[in-house]
C-alpha positions in Angstrom: 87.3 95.6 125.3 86.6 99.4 123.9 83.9 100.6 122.3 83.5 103.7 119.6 81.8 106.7 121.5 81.9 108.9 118.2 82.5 108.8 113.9 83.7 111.7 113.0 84.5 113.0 109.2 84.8 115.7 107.2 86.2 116.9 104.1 89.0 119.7 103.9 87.8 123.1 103.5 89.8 126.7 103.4 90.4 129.3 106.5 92.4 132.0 107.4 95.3 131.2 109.5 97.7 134.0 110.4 96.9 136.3 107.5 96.7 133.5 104.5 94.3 130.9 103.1 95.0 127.2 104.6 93.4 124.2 103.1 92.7 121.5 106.0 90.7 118.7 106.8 90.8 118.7 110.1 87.6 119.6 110.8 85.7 116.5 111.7 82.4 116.4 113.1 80.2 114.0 114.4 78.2 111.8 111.8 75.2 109.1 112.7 74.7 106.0 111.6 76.9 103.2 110.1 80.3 104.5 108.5 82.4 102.5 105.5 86.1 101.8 106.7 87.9 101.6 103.3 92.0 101.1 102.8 91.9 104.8 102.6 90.0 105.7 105.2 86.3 106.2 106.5 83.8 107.2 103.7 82.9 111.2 103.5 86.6 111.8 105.1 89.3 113.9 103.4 92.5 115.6 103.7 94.2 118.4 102.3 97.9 118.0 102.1 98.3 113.8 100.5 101.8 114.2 101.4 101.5 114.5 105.0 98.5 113.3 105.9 95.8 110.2 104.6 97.5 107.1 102.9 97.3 103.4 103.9 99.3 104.1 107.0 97.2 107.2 108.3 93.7 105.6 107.2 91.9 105.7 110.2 92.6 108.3 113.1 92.3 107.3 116.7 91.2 109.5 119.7 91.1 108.5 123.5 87.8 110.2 124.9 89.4 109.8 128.1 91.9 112.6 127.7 89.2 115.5 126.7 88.4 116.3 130.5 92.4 117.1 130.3 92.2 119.2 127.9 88.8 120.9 128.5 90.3 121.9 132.3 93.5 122.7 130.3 91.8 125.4 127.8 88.7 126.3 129.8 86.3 125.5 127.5 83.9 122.5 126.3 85.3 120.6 123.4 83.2 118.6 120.7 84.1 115.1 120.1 86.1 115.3 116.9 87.6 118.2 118.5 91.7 116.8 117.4 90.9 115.6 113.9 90.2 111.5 114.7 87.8 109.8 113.3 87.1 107.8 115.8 86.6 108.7 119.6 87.0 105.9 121.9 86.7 104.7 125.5 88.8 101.9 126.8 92.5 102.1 125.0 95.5 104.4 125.7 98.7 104.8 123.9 100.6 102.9 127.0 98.3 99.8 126.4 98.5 99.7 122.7 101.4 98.5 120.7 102.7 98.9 117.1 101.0 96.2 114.9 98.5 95.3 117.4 94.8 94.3 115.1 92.0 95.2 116.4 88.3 94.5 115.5 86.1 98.0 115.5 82.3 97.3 114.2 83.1 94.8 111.1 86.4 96.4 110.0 89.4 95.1 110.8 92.5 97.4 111.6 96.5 97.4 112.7 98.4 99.9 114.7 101.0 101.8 112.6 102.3 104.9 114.3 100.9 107.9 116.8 100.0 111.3 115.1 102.7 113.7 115.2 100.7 117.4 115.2 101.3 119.6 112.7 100.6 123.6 112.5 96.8 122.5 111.9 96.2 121.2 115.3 96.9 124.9 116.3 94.6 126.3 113.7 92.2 124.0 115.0 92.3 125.3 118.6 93.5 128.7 117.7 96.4 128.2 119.9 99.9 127.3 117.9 101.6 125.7 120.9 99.1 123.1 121.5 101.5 120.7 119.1 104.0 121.0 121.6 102.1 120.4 124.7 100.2 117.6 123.1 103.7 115.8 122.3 105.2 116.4 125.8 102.1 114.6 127.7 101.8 112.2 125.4 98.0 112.4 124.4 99.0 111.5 121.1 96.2 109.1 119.7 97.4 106.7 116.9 96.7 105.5 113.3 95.8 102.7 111.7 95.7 100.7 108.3 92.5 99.0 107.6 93.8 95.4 106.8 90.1 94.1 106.6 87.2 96.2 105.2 83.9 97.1 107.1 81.9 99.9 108.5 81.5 101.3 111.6 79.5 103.5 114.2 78.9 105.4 117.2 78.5 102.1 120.3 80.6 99.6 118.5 82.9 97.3 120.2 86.4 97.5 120.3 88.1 94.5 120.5 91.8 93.6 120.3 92.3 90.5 118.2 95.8 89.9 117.8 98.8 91.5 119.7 102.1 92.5 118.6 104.7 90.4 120.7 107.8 92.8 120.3 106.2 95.2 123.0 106.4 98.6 121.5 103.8 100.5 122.4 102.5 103.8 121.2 103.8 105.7 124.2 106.7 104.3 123.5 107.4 105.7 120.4 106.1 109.1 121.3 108.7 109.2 123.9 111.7 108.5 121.9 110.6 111.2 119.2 110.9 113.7 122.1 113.9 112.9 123.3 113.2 110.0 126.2 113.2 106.3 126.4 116.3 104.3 126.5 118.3 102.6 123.7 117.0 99.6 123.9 113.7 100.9 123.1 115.0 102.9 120.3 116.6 99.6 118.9 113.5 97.4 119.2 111.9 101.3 117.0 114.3 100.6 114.7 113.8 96.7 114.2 110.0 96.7 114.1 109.0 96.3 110.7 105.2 97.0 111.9 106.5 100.9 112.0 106.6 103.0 109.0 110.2 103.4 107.3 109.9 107.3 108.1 109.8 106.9 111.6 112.9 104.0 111.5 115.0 106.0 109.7 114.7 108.6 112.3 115.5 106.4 115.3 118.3 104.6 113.0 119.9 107.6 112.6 119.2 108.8 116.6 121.5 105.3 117.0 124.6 106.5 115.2 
């Protein structure tokens, strides 16, 4: 059992990055009270780019809480929950204990695991520091999406509970660690057979196999 230590949303807005105008929703902040979990995500949430981010298979964004001390010692400074774009900060999950298609109960939604978040240059405008993408892949602090199967709404102190697990065994970590170059074949095989994963990410690892 987990519970929800922070809702975070927020809707995309325009900075300077590097000398030009960025659109990004990756600024979330903390929100009180009870939040709607739609198919699409939580209500007052946005994102920018619809081609990369958002969609039925990045609805909700997942967080860890317990990897911010890492990162706090790591950059030196205190960091706000909401601080890596989730929508949800957590206590009680990791990616090593989580696997693809695994349903979970959080407040009265109902949600699947799809895929961890692969960081793209807005995680370093974030943190004004481009390499954190990098680092964040190679320990593995990846967080993970979901797609809302069920409805609901949810808040800061809700229970997380896992309700149905996925049998096959791949876990988050797992598929993390193949995208970087690690894990074995038979791992990549049961990537490329798991229908719970999106077709992006099989194709990838399908083509890793030839």
């Amino acid at each position: 059992m987990g519970r929800v230590v922070s809702v975070n949303v927020g809707l995309p807005r325009e900075v300077e990055w590097k000398g030009e105008t960025v659109s990004t929703g990756i600024f979330k902040d903390p929100v009180e009270g009870r939040v709607s979990v739609r198919t699409l995500g939580l209500e007052g949430d946005g994102q920018a780019d619809l081609t990369v981010h958002g969609g039925p298979e990045k609805a909700v964004y997942l967080y860890p809480a317990e990897h911010y001390p890492f990162w706090r010692d790591e950059l030196g400074r205190d960091l706000p929950w909401g601080m890596f774009g989730e929508n949800l900060t957590t206590e009680g999950f990791l990616e090593d204990e989580v696997d693809i298609g695994d349903r979970f109960r959080v407040g009265t939604a109902e949600v699947v695991v799809i895929q961890p978040r692969m960081p793209c240059f807005k995680l370093g405008l974030r943190f004004q520091w481009p390499a954190i993408g990098k680092a964040f892949l190679k320990n593995g602090r990846t967080g993970w999406y979901f797609s809302v199967a069920e409805e609901g709404d949810v808040a800061a102190g809700d229970e997380i509970e896992r309700i149905g697990t996925d049998e096959r065994g791949l876990t988050v970590a797992d598929v993390s660690s193949l995208f970087v170059g690690e894990g074995g074949k038979e791992t990549l095989q049961l990537a490329v057979d798991h229908n719970g994963l999106p077709d992006g990410w099989r194709d990838y690892f399908r083509q890793r196999l030839a």
